[in-house]
GULUMLO-59541 format. One record per residue (C-alpha): x, y, z. Coordinates in steps of 0.25 Angstrom, whole numbers, padded with zeros to 4 digits, always signed. Example, Ala and Ser with C-alpha at 12.3 -4.5 7.8 and 13.67 -1.06 7.14 Angstrom:
+0049-0018+0031 +0055-0004+0029 
***
This chain:
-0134-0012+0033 -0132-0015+0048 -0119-0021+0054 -0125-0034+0055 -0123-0036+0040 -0108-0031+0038 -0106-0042+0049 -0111-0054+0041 -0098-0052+0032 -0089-0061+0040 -0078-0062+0027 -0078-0055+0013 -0076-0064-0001 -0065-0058-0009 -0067-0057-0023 -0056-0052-0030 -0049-0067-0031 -0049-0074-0043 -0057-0087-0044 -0048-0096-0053 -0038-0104-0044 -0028-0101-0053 -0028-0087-0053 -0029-0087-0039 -0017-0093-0038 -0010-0085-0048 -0015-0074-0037 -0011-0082-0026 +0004-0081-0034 +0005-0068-0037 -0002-0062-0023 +0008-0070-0016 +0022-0066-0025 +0018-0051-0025 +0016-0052-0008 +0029-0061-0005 +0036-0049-0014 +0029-0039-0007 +0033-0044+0006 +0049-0048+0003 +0052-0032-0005 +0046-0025+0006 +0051-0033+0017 +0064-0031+0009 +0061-0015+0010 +0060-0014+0024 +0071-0025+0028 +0081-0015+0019 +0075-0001+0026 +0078-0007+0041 +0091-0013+0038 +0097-0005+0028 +0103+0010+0035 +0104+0016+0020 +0087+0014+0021 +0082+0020+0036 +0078+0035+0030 +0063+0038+0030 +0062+0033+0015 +0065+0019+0018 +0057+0020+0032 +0046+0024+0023 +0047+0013+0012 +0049+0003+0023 +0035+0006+0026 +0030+0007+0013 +0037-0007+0012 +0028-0013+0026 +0015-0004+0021 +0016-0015+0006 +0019-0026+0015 +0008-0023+0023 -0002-0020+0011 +0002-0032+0007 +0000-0041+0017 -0014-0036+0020 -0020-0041+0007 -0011-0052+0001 -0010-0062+0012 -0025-0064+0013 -0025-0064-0002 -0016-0076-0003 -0024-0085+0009 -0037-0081+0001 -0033-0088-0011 -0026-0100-0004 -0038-0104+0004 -0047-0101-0008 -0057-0093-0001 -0057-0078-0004 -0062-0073+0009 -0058-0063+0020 -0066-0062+0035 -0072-0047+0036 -0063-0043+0048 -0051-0048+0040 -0056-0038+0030 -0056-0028+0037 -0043-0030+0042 -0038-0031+0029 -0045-0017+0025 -0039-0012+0037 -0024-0015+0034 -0024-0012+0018 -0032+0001+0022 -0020+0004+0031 -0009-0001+0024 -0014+0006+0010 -0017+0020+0016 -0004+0020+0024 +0004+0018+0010 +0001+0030+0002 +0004+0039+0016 +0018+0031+0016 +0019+0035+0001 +0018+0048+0005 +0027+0050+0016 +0037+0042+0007 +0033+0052-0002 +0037+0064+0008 +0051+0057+0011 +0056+0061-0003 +0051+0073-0002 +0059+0077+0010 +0071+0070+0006 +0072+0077-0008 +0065+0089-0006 +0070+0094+0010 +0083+0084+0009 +0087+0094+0021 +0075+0092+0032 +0073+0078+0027 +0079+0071+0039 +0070+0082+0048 +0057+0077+0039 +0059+0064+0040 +0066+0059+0053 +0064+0047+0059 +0052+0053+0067 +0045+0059+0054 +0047+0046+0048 +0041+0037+0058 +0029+0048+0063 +0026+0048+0046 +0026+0032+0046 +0015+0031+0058 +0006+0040+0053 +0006+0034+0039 +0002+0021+0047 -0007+0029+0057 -0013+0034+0044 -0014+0021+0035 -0022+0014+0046 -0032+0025+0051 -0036+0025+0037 -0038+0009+0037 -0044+0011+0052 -0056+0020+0044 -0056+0011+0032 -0058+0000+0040 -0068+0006+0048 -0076+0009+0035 -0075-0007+0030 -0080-0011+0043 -0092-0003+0045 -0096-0009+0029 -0109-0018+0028 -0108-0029+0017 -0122-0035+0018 -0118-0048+0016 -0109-0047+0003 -0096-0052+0006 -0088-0051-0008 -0076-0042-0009 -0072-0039-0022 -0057-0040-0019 -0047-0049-0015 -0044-0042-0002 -0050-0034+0009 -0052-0017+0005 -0061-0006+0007 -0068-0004-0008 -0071-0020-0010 -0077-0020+0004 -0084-0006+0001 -0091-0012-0013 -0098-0024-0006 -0104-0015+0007 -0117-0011+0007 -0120+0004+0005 -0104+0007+0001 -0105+0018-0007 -0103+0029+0003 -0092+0021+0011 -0085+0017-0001 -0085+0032-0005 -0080+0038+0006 -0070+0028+0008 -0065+0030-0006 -0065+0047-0004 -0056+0046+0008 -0047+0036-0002 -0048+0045-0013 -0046+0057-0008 -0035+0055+0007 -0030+0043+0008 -0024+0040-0006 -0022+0054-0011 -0016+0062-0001 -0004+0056+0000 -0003+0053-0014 -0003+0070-0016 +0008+0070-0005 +0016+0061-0012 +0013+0069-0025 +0016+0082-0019 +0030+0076-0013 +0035+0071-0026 +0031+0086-0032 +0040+0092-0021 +0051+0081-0025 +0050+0081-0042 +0051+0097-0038 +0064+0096-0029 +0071+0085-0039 +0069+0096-0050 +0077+0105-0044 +0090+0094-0042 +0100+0099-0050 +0105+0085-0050 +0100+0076-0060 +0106+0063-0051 +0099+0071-0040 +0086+0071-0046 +0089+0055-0049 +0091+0054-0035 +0079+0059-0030 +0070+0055-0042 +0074+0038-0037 +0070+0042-0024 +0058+0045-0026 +0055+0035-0037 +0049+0022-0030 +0041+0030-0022 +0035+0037-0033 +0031+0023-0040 +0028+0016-0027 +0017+0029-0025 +0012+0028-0035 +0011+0013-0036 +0004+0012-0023 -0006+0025-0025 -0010+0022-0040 -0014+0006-0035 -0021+0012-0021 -0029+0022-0032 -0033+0010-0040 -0037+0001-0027 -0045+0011-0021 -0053+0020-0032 -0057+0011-0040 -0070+0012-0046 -0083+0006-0042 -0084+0000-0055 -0076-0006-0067 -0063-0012-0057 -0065-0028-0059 -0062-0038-0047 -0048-0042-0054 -0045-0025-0057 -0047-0022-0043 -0039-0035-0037 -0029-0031-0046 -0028-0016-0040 -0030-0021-0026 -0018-0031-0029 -0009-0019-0035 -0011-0011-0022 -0009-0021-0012 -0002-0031-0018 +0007-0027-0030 +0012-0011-0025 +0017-0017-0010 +0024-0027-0020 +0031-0016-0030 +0032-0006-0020 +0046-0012-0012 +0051-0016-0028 +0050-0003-0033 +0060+0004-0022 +0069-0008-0020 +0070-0005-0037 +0071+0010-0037 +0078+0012-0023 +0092+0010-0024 +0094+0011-0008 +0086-0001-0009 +0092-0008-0017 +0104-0006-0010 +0099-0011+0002 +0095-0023-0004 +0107-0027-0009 +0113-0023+0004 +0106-0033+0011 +0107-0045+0002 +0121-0044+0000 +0121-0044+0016 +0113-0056+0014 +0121-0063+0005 +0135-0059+0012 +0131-0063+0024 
***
């Protein structure tokens, strides 16, 4: 297939939405409550870590990037949803597309990293409490955070990449309700062998690797809590590593579902259900689930809105 015939594709007919007007709307509701959530708990999480003294240690400089990461993965897939069933026409422009590929590549890949070092944090501050302020300073911190970004998006610039040399011949139907490398890779011509080695490198380095790191980390931990003494110690360090446990394993059992499913037997409604647990619902759960389990959080919180209401 020449070039000529991928550039005949000037937009793409996404097909996951669903064709009664009142189900639409129902999605229309509940795409715009879970967002507005989204946006005003992680908002909250960084407002709290920049304002709050109690919250600048590399934990929180870490969750407030987990929080911008969801606000971000959010935002790249919801908005255009919402517009898509306002104006009634299911449609996105190819380069759009690939802009959108781009951006949820990068934000999705840069998540599990981030996991990871989050990951790395408990380990140094339960297990090498004494070098912890060495292992992570201020400049281990911030040299951590750019390369998890540098790494999110070199991923997304080769993903990308891959999307844009694809050839469609003509078929323009996207069985999804937004943007993403496997629908794009089912309607090329001649996808089996890109499709493959796209799903390899998923499969077996992007997703896994740092999911065995944070495995290995919380080995290391579980094995240092066992030797407390303390049973309020081992309580201690058990809550701290609690909503990072869930949030993990949130975020990597829906990223598993989204991107290995198989060729066969997924619906259109499963798989916009899946997509809509990965990038809708998690970004949602994940600020909730350390503003319930966090007491430091908590504590900021009320800090600030009894500042709020004295003032």
């Amino acid at each position: 297939m020449d070039a000529g015939n991928q550039t005949q594709i000037r937009e793409f007919v996404l097909m996951g939405y669903p064709s009664h007007p009142s189900h639409q709307i129902t999605l229309f509701l509940v795409f715009l409550a879970a967002y507005l959530i989204t946006m005003i708990t992680n908002l909250t999480i960084l407002i709290l870590v920049v304002r709050d003294s109690r919250l600048h240690s590399p934990m929180y400089f870490f969750l407030s990037h987990l929080s911008f990461l969801d606000i971000c993965l959010s935002s790249t897939v919801v908005p255009k949803i919402l517009v898509n069933v306002v104006r009634q026409r299911q449609t996105i422009s190819y380069n759009g597309c690939l802009a959108q590929v781009f951006f949820l590549i990068g934000f999705a890949v840069t998540e599990p990293a981030l996991l990871a070092i989050m990951a790395y944090d408990r380990y140094a501050a339960i297990c090498r409490p004494l070098h912890y302020t060495h292992l992570m300073s201020n400049r281990v911190c911030v040299m951590l955070a750019s390369g998890l970004w540098l790494w999110g998006f070199l991923n997304s610039s080769v993903y990308t990449a891959l999307a844009s040399k694809l050839s469609f011949c003509g078929v323009n139907l996207v069985a999804h309700i937004y943007c993403d490398v496997p629908p794009l890779m089912k309607i090329a011509c001649g996808h089996a062998h890109a499709d493959d080695l796209v799903n390899h490198i998923t499969s077996t380095f992007v997703g896994p690797v740092p999911f065995v790191f944070i495995i290995l980390s919380y080995l290391y931990i579980l094995a240092s809590i066992l030797r407390l003494r303390s049973n309020l110690d081992r309580q201690r360090a058990f809550s701290t590593c609690g909503s990072h446990i869930t949030v993990v394993t949130l975020y990597i059992g829906n990223g598993f579902l989204n991107y290995n499913q198989p060729r066969a037997g997924y619906s259109l409604a499963t798989d916009t259900l899946v997509s809509s647990m990965f990038c809708i619902v998690t970004p949602m759960l994940n600020p909730l689930i350390y503003s319930l389990r966090n007491q430091e959080v908590r504590e900021a919180l009320r800090k600030v809105l009894h500042r709020q209401r004295t003032g």
